[in-house]
LODRENMAR-384688 format. One record per atom (N, C-alpha, C): residue in one letter; x, y negated, z negated. Coordinates in steps of 0.02 Angstrom, whole numbers, plus 50000, padded with zeros to 5 digits. Layout:
<recs>
AXYZ/...
</recs>
This chain:
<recs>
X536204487943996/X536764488344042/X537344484144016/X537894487944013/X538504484044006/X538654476744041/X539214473344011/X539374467844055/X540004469944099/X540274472844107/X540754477644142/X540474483444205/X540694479444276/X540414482844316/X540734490344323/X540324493644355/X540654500644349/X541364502844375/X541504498344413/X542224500644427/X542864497644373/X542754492444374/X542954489344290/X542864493544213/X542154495244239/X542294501344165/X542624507044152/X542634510144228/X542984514844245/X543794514444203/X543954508044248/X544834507744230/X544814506844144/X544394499744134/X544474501344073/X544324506244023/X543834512244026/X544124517644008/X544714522844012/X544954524644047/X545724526444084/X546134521744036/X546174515544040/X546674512543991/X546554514843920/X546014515043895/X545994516343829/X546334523243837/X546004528043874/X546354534543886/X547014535843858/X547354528743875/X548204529143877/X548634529443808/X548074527243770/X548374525343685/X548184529843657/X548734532843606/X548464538043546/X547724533543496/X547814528443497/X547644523043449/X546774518243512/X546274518443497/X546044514543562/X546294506543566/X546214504243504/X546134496743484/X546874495143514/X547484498643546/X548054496843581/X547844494843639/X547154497743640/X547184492143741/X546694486443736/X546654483143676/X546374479243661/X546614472343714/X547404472143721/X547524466043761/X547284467943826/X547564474243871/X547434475343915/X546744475743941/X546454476843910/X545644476243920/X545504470143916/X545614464343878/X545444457943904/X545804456143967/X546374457344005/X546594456144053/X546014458544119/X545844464444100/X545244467244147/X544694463644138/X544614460244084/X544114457544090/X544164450844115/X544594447944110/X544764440544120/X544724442044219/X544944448144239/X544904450044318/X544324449344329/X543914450844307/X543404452344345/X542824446144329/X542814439944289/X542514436144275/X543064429944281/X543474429944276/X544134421744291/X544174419944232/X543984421644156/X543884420544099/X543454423444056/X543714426644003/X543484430443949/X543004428243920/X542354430343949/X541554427843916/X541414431643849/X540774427643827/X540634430743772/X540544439443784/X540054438443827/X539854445743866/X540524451643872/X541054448943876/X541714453843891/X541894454343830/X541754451443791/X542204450743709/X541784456043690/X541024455543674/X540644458943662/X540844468043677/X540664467243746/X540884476043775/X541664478343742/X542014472443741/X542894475243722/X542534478443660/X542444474643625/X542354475643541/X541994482743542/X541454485743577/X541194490443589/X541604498343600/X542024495443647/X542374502143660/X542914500943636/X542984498343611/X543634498643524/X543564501243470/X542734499043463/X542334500743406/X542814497543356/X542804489943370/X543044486443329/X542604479743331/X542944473743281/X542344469543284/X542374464543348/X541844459543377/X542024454143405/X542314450343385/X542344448243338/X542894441843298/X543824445843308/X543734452443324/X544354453343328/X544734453943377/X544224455643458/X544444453843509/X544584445743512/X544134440843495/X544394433743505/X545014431143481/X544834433143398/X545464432043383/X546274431743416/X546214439443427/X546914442443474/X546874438643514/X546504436143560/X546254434643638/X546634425943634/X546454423243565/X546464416143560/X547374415143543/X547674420443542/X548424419243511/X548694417843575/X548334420343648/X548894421543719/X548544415743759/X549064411943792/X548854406543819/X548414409143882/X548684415843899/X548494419543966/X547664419043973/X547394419843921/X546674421343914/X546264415943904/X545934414843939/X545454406143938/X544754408843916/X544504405343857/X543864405643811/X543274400343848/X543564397743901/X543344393643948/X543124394044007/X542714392444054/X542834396244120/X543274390744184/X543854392744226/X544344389444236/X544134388044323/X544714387644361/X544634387444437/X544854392044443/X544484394744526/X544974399144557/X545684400644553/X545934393244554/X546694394344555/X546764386644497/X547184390644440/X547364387444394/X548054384644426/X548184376844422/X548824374644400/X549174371244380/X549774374044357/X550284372344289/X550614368844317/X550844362744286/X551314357544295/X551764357144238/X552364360244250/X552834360744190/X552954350144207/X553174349444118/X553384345544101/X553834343644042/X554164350744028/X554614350943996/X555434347444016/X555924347243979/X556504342143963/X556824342844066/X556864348344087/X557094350044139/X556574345044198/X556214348344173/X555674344944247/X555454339444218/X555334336744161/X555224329244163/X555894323944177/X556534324944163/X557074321544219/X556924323644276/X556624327444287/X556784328144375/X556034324544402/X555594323144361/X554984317744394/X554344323444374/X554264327644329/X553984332844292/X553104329344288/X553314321844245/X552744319244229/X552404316144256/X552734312244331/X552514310544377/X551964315244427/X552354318944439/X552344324644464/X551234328744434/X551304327244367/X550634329544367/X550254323944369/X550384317944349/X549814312544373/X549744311744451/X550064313944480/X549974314844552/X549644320444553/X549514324444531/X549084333144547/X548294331044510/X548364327044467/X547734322944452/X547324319944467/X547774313444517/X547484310644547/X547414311944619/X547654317644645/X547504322344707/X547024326944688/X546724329544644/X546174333144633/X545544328544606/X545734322544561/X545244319144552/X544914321644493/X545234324544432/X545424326844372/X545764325644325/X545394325744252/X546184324244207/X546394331544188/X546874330744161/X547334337744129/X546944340244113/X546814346644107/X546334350844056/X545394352444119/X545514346544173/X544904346844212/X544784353644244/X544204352644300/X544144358044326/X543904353244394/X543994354344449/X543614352444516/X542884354344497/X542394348944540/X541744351444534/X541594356244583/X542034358944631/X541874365444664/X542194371844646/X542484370344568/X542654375644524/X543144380944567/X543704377044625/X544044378044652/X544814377744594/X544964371444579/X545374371044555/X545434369244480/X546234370544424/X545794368544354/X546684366344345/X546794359944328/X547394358544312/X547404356044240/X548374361644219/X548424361144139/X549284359444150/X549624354144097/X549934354044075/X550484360244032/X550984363144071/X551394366244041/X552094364744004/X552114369043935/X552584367343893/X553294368443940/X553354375543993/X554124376643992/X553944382144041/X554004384544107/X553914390244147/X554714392644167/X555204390544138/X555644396944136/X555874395744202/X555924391244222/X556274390144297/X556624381244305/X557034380644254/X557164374744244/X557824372244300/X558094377844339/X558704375044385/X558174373944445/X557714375644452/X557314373244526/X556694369644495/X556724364944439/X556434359444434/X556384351844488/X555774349644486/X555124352744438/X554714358244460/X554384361244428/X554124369244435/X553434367344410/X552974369644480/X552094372344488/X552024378244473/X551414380544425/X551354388944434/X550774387244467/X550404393144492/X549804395344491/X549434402244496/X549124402244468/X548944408044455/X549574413544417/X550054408644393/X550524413344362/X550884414844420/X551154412744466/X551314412044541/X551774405144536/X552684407644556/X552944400144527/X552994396344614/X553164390744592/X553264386744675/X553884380844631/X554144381444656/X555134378044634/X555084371844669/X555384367644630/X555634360744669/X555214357944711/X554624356444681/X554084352644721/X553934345244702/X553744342144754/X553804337044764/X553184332744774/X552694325844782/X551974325344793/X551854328544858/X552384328644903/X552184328044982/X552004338144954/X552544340144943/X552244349644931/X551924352544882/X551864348144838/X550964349344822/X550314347944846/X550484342544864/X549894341044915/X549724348144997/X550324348545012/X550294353445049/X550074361445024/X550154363144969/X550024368644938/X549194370844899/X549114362344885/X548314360944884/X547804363644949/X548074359344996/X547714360945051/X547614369045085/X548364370845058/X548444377145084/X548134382745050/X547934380744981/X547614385344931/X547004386444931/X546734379344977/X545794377844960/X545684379945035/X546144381645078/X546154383945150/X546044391645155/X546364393645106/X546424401745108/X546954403645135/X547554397945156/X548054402245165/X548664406145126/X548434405645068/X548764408945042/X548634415144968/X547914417845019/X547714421144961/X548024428744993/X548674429945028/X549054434445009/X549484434644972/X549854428844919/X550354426444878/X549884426544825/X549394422244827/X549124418844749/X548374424244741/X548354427144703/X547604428644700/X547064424344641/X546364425844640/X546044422844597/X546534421844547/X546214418344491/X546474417844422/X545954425244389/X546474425244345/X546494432144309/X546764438944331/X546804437144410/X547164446044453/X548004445244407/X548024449044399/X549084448744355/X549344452544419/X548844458844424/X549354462244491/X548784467444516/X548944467044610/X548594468144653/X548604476144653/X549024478044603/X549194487344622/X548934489344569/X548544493944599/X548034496544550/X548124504244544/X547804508944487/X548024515444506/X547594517344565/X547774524544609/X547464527644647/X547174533044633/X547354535444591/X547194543344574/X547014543244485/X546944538044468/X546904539044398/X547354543244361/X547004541844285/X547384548444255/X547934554544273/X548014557344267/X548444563944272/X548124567844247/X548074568044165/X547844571644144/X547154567944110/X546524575944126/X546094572244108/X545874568944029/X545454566144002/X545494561543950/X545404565843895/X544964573943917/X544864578543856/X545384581943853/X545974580343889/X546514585043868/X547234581143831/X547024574043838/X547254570843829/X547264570343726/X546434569543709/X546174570243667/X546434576243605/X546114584343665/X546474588943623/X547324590043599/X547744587743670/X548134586343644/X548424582043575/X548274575643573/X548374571743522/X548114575543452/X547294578143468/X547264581643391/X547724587043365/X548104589643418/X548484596643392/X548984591343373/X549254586543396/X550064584943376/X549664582143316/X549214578043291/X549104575243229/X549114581043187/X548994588443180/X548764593543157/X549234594043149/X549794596543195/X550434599043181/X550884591743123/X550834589643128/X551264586243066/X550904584442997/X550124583742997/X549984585742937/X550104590842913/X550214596842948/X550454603442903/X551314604642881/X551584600142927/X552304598742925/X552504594442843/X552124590242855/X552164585842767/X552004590142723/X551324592442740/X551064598942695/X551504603642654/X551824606442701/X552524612942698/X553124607542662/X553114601842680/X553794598442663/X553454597742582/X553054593842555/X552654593942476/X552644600442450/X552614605442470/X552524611342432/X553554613342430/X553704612442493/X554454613342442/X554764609642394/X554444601742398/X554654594942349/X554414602742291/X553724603442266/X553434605342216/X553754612142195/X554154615142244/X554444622242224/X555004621042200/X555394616042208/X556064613142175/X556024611042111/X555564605042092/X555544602742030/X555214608341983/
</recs>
């Protein structure tokens, strides 16, 4: 049995579906996989590499270039404490030794109820509403100890798992109907267009050869 539950395999077939090429949904398939486990296990590297029919060392590889993808297993809700030039004048660094010592973690930790996993960020791209929390890839602007602390509580409460989802969800919209077209037509298609331009070069070399 796969490590990919069946509805997970589902999509991730359909995605491969989508590429002339399979090894193109190589990222996107770790994203599915990172969904459905909170971090890219051996077990998911394994199956990617499978229906790539490529190696494991080459899913990791790729996998190890994007900060997105944790080789680790993380919290529910990952979060980022920018401390880049913007948000460290504005109290950036403060700002995460307080999320530290409110979780009771160093940088890089995880809660022992594998609730929460706080990391140090280079730069989240929101430097006029510094200092800037992500989570879950989810930004929160101009926060302060008192609204992190509040956002803590509110996260390990559940109130806000209509904003933030697990770590690893990117986005809650999923297809409904799959495909369009189905995957063997998808297939035959692609072999006729590959067909049709090998005979196109073909015809183009035989007039190179009728000239000279």
């Amino acid at each position: 049995m796969g490590h990919f539950n069946s509805e997970v395999l589902q999509r991730a077939k359909e995605l491969i579906a989508l590429y002339p090429h399979p090894r193109s949904a190589l990222i996107p398939l770790c994203h599915l996989a990172q969904e459905q486990d909170g971090w890219l296990t051996p077990e998911a590297i394994e199956e990617i590499a499978q229906l790539l029919d490529i190696s494991p060392a080459e899913v990791a590889g790729t996998a190890s270039f994007y900060d997105m993808f944790h080789r680790k297993p993380v919290g529910r809700y990952l979060i980022s404490v920018c401390t880049n030039i913007a948000c460290m004048l504005s109290g950036g660094r403060e700002l995460l030794q307080h999320v530290s010592q409110r979780l009771g973690v160093a940088v890089g930790g995880t809660t022992a109820d594998g609730m929460f996993t706080l990391e140090e960020a280079e730069c989240l791209a929101d430097c006029g509403s510094a200092p800037v929390v992500q989570v879950n890839h989810r930004f929160f602007s101009a926060m302060t100890p008192d609204s992190v602390d509040q956002l803590v509580e509110d996260l390990a409460a559940g109130k806000l798992s209509d904003v933030v989802p697990p770590h690893g969800v990117l986005n809650r919209v999923k297809r409904e109907v799959g495909l369009q077209v189905p995957v063997e037509e998808l297939v035959r298609q692609r072999r006729e267009a590959s067909q049709a331009r090998e005979e196109r070069a073909r015809l183009a070399q035989q007039g190179q050869e009728g000239r000279s």
